[in-house]
C-alpha positions in Angstrom: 23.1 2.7 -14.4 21.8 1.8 -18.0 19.2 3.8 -18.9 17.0 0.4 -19.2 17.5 0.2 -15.9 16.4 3.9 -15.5 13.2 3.6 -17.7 12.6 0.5 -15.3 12.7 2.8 -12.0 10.8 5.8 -13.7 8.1 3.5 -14.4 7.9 2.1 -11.0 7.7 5.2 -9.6 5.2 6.6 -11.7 3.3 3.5 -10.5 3.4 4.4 -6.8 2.6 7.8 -7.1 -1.1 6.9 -8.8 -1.2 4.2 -5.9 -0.9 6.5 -3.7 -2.5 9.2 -5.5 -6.1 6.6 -5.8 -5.6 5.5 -2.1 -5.5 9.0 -0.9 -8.9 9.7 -3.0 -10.6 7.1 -1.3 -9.3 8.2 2.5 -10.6 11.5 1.7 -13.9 10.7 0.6 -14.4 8.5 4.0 -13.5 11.7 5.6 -16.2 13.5 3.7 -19.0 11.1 3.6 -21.1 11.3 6.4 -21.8 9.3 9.2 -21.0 7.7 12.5 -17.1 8.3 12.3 -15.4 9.9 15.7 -13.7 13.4 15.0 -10.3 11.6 15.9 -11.1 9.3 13.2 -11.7 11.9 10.8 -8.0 13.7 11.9 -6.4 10.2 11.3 -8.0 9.9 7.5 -6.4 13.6 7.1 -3.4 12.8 8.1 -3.0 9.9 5.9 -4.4 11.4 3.3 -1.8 14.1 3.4 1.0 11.9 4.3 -0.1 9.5 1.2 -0.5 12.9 -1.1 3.2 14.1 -0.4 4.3 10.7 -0.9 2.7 10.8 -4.5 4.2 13.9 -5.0 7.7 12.8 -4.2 7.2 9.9 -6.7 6.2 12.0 -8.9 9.3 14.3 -9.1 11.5 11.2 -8.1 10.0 10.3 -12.2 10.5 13.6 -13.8 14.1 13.7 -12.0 14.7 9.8 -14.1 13.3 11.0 -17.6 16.0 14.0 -17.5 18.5 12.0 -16.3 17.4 9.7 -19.7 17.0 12.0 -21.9 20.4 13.7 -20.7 21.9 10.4 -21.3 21.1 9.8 -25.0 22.3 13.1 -26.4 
């Protein structure tokens, strides 16, 4: 792959990681504000929220995995 290409998929997934890094901020504070939500609600919001965080963090090191790969590249 070029490493335009590469800068193009680092990006992208440095995108969906804070997408899914501000989406899981939100789930969790509807888990935390209070109010007339069920308890089995509340698990689901966790669970998303968790699922959504570990997603983030696979983006995340998906990214930092690209740059080296870059910066490899042009030396």
């Amino acid at each position: 792959m070029s490493n335009k290409h590469l800068r193009e998929r680092m990006i992208d997934f440095k995108s969906y990681a804070y997408v899914l890094l501000a989406v899981s901020v939100f789930l969790y504070i509807g888990v935390l504000i209070p109010g007339q939500t069920e308890e089995t609600a509340k698990i689901v919001l966790m669970g998303t929220t968790a699922l959504f965080l570990a997603s983030a963090f696979y983006f995340f090191s998906k990214s930092i995995k690209i740059k080296k790969r870059i910066e490899e590249s042009e030396e």
